[in-house]
C-alpha positions as CSV (number, residue, x, y, z in Angstrom):
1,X,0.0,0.0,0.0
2,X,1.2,3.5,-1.6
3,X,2.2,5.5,1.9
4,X,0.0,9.0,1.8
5,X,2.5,12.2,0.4
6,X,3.4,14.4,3.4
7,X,2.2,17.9,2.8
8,X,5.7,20.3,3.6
9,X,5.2,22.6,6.0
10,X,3.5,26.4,5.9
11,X,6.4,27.5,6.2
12,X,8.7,26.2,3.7
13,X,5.6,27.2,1.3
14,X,5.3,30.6,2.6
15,X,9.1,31.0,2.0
16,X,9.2,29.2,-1.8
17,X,6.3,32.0,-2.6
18,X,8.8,34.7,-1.0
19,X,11.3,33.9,-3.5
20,X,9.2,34.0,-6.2
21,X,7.8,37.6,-5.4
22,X,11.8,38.6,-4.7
23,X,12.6,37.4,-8.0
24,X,9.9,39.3,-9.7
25,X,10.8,42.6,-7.5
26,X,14.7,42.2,-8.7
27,X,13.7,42.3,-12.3
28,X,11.5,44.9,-12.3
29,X,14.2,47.1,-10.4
30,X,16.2,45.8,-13.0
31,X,14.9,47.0,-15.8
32,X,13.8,50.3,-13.8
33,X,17.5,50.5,-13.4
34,X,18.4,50.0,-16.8
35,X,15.6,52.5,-18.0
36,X,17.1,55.0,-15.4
37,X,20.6,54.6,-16.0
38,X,20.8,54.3,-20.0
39,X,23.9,56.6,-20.3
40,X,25.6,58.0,-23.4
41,X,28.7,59.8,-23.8
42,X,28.9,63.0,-25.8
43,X,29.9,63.1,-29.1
44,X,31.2,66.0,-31.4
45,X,29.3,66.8,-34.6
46,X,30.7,66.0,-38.0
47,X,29.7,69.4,-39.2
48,X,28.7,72.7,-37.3
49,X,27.0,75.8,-38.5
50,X,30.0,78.2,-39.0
51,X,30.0,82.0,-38.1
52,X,27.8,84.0,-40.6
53,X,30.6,86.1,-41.2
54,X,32.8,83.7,-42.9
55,X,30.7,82.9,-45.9
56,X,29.6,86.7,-46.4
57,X,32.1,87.3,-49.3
58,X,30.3,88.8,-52.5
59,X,30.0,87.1,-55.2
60,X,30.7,88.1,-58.4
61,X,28.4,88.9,-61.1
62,X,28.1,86.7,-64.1
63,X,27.0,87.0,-67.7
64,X,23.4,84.9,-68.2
65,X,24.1,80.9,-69.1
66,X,21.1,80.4,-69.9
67,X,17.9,82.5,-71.7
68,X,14.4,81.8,-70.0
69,X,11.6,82.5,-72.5
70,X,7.6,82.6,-70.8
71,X,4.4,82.9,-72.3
72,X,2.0,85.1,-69.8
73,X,-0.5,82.3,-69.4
74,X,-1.2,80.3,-66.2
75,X,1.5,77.7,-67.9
76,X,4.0,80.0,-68.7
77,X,4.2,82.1,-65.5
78,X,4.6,78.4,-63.4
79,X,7.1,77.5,-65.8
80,X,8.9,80.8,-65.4
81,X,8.8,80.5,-61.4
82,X,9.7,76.6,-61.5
83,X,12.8,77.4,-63.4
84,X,13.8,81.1,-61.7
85,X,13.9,78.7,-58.5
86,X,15.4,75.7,-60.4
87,X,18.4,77.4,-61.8
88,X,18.5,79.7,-58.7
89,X,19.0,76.6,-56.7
90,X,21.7,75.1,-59.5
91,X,23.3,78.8,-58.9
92,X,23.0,78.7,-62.8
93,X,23.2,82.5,-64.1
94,X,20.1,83.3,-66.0
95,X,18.0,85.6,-68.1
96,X,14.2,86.2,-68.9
97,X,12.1,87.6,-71.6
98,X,8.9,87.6,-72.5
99,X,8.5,85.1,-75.7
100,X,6.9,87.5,-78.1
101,X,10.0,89.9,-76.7
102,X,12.8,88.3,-78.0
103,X,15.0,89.7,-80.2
104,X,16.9,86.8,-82.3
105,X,20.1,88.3,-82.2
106,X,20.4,88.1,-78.4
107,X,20.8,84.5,-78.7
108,X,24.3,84.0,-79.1
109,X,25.1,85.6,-75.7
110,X,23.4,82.5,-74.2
111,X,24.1,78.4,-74.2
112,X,20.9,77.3,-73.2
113,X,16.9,78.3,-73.6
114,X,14.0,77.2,-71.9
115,X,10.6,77.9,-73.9
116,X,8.1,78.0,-71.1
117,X,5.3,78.9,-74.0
118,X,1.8,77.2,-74.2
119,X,1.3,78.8,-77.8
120,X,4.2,78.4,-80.3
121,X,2.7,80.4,-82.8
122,X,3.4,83.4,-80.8
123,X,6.9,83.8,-81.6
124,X,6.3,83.9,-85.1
125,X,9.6,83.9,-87.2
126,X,11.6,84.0,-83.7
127,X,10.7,79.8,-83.6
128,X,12.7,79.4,-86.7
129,X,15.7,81.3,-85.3
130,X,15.8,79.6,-82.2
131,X,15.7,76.3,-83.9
132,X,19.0,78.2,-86.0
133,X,21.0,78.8,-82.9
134,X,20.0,75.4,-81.4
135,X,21.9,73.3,-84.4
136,X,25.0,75.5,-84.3
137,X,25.5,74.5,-80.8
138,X,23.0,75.7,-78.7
139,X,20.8,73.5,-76.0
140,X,17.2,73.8,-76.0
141,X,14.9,72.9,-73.2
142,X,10.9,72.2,-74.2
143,X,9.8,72.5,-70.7
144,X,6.4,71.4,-71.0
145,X,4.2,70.2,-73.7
146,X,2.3,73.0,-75.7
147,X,-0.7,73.5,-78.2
148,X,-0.2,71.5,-80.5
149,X,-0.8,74.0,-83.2
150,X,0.5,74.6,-86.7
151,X,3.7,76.1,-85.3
152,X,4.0,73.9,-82.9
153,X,3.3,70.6,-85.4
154,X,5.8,72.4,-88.4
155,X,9.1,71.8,-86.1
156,X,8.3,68.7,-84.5
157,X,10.1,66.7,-86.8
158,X,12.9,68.6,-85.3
159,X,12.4,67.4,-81.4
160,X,12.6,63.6,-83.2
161,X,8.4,63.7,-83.1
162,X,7.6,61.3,-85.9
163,X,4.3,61.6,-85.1
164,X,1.4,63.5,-82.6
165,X,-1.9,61.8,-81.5
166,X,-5.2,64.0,-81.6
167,X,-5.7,64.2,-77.6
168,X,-3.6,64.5,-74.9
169,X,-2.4,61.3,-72.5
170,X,-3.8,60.8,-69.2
171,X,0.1,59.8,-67.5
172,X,-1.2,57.3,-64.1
173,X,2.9,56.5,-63.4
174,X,6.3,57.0,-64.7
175,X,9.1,54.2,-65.6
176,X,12.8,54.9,-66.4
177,X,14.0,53.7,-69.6
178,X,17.6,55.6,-69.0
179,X,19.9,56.7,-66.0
180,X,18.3,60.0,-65.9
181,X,17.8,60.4,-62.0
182,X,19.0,58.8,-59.1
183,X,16.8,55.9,-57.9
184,X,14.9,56.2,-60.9
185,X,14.7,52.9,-62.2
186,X,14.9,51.0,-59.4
187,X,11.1,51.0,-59.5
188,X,8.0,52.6,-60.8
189,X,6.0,55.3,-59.8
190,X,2.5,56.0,-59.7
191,X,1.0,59.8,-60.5
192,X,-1.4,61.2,-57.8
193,X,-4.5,62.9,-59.4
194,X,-3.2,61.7,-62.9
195,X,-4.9,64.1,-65.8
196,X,-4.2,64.4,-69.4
197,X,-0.9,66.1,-68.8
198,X,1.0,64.8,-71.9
199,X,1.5,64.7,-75.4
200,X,0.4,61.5,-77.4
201,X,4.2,61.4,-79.3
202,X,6.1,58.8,-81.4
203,X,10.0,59.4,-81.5
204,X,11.9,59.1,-84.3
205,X,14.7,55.8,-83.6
206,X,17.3,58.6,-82.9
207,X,16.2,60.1,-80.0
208,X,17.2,59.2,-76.4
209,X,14.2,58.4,-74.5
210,X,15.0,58.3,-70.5
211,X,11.5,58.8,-69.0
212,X,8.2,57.2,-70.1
213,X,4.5,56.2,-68.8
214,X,4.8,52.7,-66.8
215,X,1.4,52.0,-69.2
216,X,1.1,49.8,-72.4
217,X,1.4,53.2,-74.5
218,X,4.8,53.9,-73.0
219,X,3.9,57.7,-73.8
220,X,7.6,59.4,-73.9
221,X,7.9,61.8,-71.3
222,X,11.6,63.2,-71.0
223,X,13.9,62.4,-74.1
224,X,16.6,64.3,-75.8
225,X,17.8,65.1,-79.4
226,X,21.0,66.2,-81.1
227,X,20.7,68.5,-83.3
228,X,23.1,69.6,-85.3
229,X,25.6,70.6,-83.4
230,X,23.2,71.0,-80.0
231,X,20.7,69.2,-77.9
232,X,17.4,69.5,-77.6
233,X,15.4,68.2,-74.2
234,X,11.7,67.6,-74.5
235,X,10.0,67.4,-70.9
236,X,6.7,66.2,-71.9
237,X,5.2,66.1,-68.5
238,X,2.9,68.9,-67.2
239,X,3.9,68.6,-64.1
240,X,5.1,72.1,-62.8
241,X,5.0,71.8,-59.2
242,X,7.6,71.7,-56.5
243,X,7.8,68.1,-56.0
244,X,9.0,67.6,-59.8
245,X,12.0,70.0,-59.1
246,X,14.2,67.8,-59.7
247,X,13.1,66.1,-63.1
248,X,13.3,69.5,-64.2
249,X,17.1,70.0,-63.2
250,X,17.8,66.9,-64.3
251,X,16.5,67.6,-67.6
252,X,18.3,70.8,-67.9
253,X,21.8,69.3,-67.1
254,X,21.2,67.0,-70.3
255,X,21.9,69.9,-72.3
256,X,25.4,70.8,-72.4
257,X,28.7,68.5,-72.9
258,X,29.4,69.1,-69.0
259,X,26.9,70.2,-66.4
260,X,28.3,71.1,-62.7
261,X,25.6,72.3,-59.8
262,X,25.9,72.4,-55.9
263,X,24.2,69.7,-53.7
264,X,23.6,69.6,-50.2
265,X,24.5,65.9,-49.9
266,X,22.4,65.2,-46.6
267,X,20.2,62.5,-45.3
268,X,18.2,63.4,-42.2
269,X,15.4,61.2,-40.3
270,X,13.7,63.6,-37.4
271,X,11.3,61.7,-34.6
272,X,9.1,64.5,-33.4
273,X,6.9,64.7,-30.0
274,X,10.0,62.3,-28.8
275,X,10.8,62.0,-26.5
276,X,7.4,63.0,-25.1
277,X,5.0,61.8,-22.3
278,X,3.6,58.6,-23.4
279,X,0.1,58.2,-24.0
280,X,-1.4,55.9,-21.2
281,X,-4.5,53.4,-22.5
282,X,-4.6,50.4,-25.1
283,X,-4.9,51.0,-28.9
284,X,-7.5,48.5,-30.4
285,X,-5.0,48.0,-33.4
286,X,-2.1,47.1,-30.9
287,X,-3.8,45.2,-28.8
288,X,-5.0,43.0,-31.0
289,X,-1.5,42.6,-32.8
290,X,0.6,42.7,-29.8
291,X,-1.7,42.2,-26.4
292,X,-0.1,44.8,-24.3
293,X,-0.9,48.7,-23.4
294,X,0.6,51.5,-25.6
295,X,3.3,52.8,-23.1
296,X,4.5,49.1,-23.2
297,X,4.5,48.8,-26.6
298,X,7.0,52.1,-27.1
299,X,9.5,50.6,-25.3
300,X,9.1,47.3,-26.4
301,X,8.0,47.4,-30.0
302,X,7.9,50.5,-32.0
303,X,11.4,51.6,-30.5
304,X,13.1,48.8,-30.6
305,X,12.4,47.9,-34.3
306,X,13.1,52.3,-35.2
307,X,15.8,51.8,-33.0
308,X,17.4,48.5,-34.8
309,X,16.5,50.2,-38.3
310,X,19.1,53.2,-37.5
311,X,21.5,50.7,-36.7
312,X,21.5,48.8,-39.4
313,X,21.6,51.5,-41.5
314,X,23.8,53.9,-39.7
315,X,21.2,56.9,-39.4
316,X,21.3,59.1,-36.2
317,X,18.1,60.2,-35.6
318,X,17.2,63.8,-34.2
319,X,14.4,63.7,-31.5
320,X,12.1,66.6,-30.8
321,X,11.1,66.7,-27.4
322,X,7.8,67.8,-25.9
323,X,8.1,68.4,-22.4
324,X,4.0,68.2,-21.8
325,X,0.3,67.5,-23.6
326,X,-1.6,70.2,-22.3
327,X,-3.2,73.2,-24.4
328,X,-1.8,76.0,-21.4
329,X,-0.5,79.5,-22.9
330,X,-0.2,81.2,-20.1
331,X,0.6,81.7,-16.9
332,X,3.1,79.3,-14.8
333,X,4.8,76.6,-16.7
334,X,5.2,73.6,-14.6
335,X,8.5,71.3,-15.1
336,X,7.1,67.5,-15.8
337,X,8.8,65.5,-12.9
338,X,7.8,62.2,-14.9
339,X,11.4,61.9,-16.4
340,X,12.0,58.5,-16.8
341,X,11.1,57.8,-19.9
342,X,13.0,61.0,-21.1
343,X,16.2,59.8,-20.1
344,X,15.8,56.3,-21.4
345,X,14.6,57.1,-25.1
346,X,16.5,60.3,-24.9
347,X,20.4,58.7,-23.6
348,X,19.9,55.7,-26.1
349,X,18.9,58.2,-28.7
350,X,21.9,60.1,-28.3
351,X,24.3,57.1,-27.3
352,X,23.8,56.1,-31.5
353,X,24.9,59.5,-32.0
354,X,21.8,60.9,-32.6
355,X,20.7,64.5,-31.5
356,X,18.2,66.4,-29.3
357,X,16.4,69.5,-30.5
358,X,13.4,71.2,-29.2
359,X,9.2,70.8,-30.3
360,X,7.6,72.7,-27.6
361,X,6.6,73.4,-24.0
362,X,3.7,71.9,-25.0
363,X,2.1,71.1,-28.6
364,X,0.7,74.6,-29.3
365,X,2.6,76.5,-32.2
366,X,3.8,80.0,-31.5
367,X,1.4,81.8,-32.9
368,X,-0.2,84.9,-31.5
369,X,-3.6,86.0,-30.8
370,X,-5.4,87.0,-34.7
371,X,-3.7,84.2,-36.4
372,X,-6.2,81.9,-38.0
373,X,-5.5,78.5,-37.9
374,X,-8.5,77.4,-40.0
375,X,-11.0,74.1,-40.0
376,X,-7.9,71.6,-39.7
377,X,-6.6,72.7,-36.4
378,X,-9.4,74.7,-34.4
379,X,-8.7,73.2,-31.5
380,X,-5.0,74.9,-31.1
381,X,-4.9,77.7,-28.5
382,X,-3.1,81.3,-29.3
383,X,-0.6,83.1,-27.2
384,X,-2.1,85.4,-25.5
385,X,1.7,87.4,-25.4
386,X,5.3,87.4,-26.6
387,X,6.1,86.7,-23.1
388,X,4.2,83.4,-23.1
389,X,5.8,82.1,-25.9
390,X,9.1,83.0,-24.3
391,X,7.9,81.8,-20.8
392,X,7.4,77.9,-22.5
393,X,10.5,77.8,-24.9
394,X,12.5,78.9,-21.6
395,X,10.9,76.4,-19.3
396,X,11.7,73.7,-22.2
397,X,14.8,74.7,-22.0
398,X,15.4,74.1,-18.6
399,X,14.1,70.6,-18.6
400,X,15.9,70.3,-21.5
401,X,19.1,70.9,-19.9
402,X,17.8,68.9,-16.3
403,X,17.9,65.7,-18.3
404,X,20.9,66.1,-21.0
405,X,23.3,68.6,-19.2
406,X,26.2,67.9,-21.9
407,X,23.8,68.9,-24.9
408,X,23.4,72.0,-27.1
409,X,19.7,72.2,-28.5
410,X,20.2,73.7,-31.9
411,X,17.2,72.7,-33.9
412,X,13.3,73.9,-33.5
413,X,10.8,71.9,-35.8
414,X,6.8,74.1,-35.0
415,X,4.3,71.4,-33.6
416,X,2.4,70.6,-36.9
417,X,4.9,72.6,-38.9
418,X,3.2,75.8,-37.9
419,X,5.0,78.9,-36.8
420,X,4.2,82.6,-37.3
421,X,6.9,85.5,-38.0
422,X,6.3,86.4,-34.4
423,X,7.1,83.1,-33.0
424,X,10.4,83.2,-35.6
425,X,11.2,86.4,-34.3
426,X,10.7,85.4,-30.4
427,X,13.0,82.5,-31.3
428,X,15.7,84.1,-33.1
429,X,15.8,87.0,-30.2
430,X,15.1,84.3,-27.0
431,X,17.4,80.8,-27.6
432,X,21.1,82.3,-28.3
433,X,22.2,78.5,-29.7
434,X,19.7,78.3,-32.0
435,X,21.0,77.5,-35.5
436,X,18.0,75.8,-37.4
437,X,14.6,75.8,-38.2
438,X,13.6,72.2,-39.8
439,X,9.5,73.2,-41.0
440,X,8.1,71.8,-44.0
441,X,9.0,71.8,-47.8
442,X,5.8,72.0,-49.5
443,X,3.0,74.9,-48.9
444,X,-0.1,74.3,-46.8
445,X,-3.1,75.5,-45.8
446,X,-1.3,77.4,-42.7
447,X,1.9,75.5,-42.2
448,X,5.2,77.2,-42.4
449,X,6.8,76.3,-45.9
450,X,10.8,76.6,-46.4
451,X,13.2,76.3,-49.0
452,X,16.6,75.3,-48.1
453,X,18.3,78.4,-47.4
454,X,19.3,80.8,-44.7
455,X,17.0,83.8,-43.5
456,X,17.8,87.0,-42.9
457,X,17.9,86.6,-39.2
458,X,21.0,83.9,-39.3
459,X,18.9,80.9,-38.7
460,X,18.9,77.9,-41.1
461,X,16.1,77.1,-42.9
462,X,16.1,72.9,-43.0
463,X,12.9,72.1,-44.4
464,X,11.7,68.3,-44.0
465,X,10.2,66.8,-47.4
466,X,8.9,63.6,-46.2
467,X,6.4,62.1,-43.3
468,X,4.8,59.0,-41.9
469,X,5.1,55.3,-42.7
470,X,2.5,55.5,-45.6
471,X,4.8,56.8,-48.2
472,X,2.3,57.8,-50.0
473,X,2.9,58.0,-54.2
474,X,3.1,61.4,-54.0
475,X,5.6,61.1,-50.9
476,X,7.6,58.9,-53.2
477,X,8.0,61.3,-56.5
478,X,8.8,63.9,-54.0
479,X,11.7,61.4,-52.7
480,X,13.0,60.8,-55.9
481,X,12.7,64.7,-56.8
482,X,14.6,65.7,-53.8
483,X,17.6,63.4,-54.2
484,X,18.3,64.5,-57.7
485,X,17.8,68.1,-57.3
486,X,19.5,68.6,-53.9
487,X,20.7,65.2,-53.2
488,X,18.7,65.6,-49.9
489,X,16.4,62.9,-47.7
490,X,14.3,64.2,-44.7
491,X,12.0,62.5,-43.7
492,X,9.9,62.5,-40.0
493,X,8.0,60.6,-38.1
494,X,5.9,60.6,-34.7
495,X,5.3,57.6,-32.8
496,X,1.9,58.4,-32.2
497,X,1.4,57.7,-36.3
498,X,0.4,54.1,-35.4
499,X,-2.5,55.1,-33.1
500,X,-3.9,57.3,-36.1
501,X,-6.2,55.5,-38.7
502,X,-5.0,59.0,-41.0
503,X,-1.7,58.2,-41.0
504,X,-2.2,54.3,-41.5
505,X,-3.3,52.7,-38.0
506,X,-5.5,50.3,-39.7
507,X,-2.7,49.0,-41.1
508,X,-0.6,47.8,-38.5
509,X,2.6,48.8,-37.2
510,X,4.6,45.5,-38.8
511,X,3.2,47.0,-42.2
512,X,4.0,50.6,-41.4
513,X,7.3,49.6,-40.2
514,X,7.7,47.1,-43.7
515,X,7.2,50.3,-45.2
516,X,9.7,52.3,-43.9
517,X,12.0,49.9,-44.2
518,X,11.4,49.6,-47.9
519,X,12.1,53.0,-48.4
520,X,15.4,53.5,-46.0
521,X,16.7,50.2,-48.0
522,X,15.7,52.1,-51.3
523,X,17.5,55.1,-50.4
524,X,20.6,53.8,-49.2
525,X,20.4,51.7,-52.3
526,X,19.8,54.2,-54.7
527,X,22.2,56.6,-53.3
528,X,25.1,54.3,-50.5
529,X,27.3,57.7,-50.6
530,X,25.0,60.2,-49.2
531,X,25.9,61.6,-45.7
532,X,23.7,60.9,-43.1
533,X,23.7,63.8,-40.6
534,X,21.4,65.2,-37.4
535,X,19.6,68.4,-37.3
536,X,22.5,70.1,-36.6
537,X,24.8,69.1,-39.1
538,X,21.9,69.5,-41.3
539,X,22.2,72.7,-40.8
540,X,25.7,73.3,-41.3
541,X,25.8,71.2,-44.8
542,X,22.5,73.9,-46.1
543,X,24.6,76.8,-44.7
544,X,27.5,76.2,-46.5
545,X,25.7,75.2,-49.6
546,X,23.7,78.3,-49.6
547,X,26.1,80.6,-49.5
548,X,28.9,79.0,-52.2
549,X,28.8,80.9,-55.2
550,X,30.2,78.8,-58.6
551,X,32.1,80.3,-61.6
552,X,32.1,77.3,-64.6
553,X,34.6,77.8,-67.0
554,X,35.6,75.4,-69.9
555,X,38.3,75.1,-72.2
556,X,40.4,72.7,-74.2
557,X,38.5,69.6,-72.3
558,X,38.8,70.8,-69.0
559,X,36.1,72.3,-66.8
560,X,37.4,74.6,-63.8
561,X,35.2,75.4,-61.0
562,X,35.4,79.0,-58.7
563,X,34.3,79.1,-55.9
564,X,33.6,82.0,-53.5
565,X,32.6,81.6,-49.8
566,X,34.4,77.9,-49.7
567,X,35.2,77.3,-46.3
568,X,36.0,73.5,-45.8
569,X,33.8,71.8,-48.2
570,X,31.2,72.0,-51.0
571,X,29.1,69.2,-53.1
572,X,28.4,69.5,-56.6
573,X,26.7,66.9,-58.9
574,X,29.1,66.9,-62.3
575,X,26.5,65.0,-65.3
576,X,28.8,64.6,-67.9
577,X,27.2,64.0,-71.1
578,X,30.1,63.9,-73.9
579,X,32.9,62.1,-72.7
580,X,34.6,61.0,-69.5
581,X,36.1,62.3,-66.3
582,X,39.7,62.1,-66.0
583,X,42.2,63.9,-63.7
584,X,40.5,65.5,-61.1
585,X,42.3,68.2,-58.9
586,X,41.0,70.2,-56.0
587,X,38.3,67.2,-55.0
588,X,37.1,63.9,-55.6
589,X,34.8,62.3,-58.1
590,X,33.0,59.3,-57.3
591,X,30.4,57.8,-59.7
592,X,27.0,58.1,-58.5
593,X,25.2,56.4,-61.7
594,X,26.0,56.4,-65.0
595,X,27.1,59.8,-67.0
596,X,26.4,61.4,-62.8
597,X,29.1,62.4,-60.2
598,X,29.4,63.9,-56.7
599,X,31.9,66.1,-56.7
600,X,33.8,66.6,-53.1
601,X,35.8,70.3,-53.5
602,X,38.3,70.1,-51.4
603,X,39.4,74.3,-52.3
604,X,38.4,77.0,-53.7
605,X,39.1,75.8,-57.6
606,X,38.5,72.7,-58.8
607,X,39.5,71.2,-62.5
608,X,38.2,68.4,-63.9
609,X,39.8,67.3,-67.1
610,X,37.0,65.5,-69.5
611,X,38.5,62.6,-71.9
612,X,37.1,62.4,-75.2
């Protein structure tokens, strides 16, 4: 007979649970630890914004390069503003004149023209001469498709058209047939709001065709010409907007032998509201993925895997920190004592070399009582006072400095890329390290839109150009655009996007985050040498390109750049389109894709023989 199990004693059970319940405690002040004490050690930054005063030098006048020509039609006049901002940009020296304006013998004083004309017929005889100076060496750029009228249809034999449909193409999406831009034909891309934008064209066999519609009609979109002893371009896309910027200067640098431009050569990836207090609750879209509350999944999830991605890929994020959620603006700020989550996301931030910049007291932009904020964001509050706004940036700066006492905060991005020219002004009198401004590239309904440049109060203007984890078609173009025009990424983020069903909830964050990956792999594909840089040395890279003046000269196969206001580097993309680079002195070359180069410049003239 089995003998009956003797039970242990209370006690020995009482002390067994004990352990347990000790065990548990240690790890839970474990990890409380290692949240707490996630430490970092300073690091210096690859580039700073220099003083103002160094890159003040005047530079020189130049004669026109190139001869804008614009028909005053809705067409025309964005034409004329795409390229004044275009070649502005390329810090090519240009002319304008009105089409029917033009006096023929002014051509020769110029190597390039742009006919930003709707109606050809216009310009009369003035169509033929241009034609003229185009064959004895000239390069012509057909900027967007126009009437097909009788002028229009009597030279198209000359742009290689062999033939012309009887209606305009409805473009949907674009495929690269040539290395025209960077990235290009790594995939496709789809048109937002496609309309009949284009040209029904068949080429003759002799043209270069490096841009097309992804459709069975394969409508030509960008192709070039030789004629005679010059080039024509034919941009058969209607697309004048700012996201296209760049298929518009790469389509002007097809038009010469040689074709040098400055580049910021910058990739930037901004987290704003972060660090940030943490919303409390569940998320029906993470629970149901994940099983656990939103503050857990932050730690756990969504910054691990951003986290990881920067790794792997080298980028060194800049957080924007918002010190509190509340809609106060005025009276007493309060410092948040909650810091623990600060330090954590804020030390490993910065312990990848990442960098800290400020978002706001709270999430209220700086905008002053009378400012109208319309539909999209009634429920903002307005400063009562100049003082408040000061009053919030200065208690942010405080607990800015409680939790990272070895940082400088040099970068301001305005809670929903809002700011007014009071708020600028409060924030170029009030934060003396302030060196940048990072706002938003395209116009809004009330955000504040920036071009990369520096204002007239010192502070750098470092717009961001991309958002979210969508990456929306239109996001994508505007990718593309901005890596061949300024070989720039920025992109931001907020870690609230995967609690918003607007910015792609529903979707979950494993496909938001597949999505972002997708494009960080593309980029760094598409483009391995481009620096990646924080808000700071953002700043100093659109500084110094700025405020670099360029003087092209070429003879006897070599091209010499001058340069005014170099101070320790400057970028330039080189598309060389007869021949091939040789001896280089001054920089480096390195080959970007074919016929494209980043140039380095080391000093203040750079020569760059070209082999025939």
């Amino acid at each position: 007979m089995r003998r009956a199990r003797r039970k242990r004693p209370f006690h020995l059970q009482f002390r067994r649970m004990q352990a347990i319940i000790g065990a548990f405690i240690c790890i839970a002040v474990f990890l409380y630890l290692v949240q707490r004490n996630v430490s970092y050690q300073p690091r210096s930054r690859l580039l700073e914004p220099a003083d103002q005063d160094l890159l003040s030098e005047e530079i020189p006048e130049q004669e026109a390069e190139c001869l804008i020509l614009w028909q005053d039609d809705a067409s025309g006049l964005s034409g004329l503003a795409m390229m004044e901002s275009v070649l502005g940009q390329m810090k090519i020296p240009y002319d304008t004149c009105e089409g029917i304006q033009m006096e023929p013998e002014h051509l020769a004083a110029y190597e390039t023209v742009i006919l930003s004309m709707t109606q050809y017929n216009l310009l009369g005889d003035r169509l033929l001469d241009i034609l003229d100076w185009t064959e004895s060496g000239g390069g012509l750029l057909i900027l967007y498709p126009p009437d097909g009228n009788g002028s229009f249809q009597s030279i198209a034999p000359q742009l290689g058209i062999q033939s012309l449909g009887s209606s305009m193409a409805v473009v949907e999406g674009l495929h690269f047939v040539g290395p025209l831009m960077i990235g290009g034909q790594e995939k496709d891309y789809k048109i937002t709001d496609p309309y009949e934008s284009s040209l029904m064209a068949v080429l003759d066999s002799d043209c270069e065709v490096y841009l097309e519609s992804d459709d069975e009609a394969k409508v030509p979109l960008i192709w070039k010409k030789n004629q005679g002893e010059g080039t024509i371009v034919v941009n058969n896309m209607g697309f004048l907007e700012k996201a296209y910027r760049g298929f518009y200067s790469a389509s002007y640098s097809l038009l010469q032998d040689v074709c040098a431009y400055p580049v910021i050569n910058a990739s930037i990836f901004y987290i704003d509201d972060f660090p940030s207090p943490v919303p409390g609750g569940e998320s029906n879209y993470i629970q149901e993925d994940y099983g656990m509350n939103i503050s857990d999944f932050y730690t756990q999830v969504w910054w691990n895997d951003v986290y990881n991605l920067g790794k792997e890929y080298g980028i060194r994020y800049t957080g924007l920190v918002i010190e509190q959620y509340s809609d106060q603006v005025e009276g007493e700020f309060q410092r948040n004592e909650d810091t623990q989550r600060y330090r954590y996301f804020g030390n490993m931030l910065l312990g990848a070399g990442g960098e800290i910049g400020f978002h706001g007291y709270n999430h209220m932009p700086l905008c002053l009582l009378g400012f109208e904020y319309g539909e999209e964001y009634e429920s903002y509050r307005l400063w009562p006072s100049y003082e408040d706004m000061r009053a919030s940036i200065t208690e942010l700066a405080g607990f800015c400095a409680e939790l990272f006492p070895e940082e400088r905060f040099r970068v301001y991005v305005p809670p929903s890329n809002i700011l007014s020219e009071e708020g600028r002004e409060m924030l170029s009198r009030e934060m003396e390290d302030l060196a940048a401004i990072a706002s938003i590239y395209f116009p809004g309904t009330v955000e504040y839109e920036q071009e990369f440049d520096v204002g007239e109060d010192g502070i750098i203007n470092t717009p961001r150009v991309i958002s979210g984890y969508v990456l929306d078609d239109y996001m994508q173009i505007a990718a593309l655009s901005e890596l061949n025009f300024h070989y720039v990424n920025s992109h931001f983020q907020h870690p609230d996007d995967v609690l918003d069903v607007d910015r792609g909830a529903a979707l979950g964050w494993e496909e938001l985050f597949h999505r972002l990956s997708d494009y960080v792999e593309w980029l760094y594909e598409a483009a391995p040498d481009i620096r990646t840089l924080t808000g700071t040395e953002m700043a100093g890279a659109v500084q110094r390109y700025d405020a670099i003046g360029v003087e092209r000269e070429w003879s006897e196969g070599r091209l010499v750049l001058n340069l005014t206001n170099f101070l320790d580097e400057a970028w330039f993309f080189v598309r060389v389109n007869e021949g091939t680079p040789g001896t280089v002195t001054g920089g480096t070359l390195t080959q970007v894709q074919e016929g494209l180069y980043l140039l380095e410049a080391w000093q203040e003239q750079v020569e760059i023989e070209i082999l025939q």
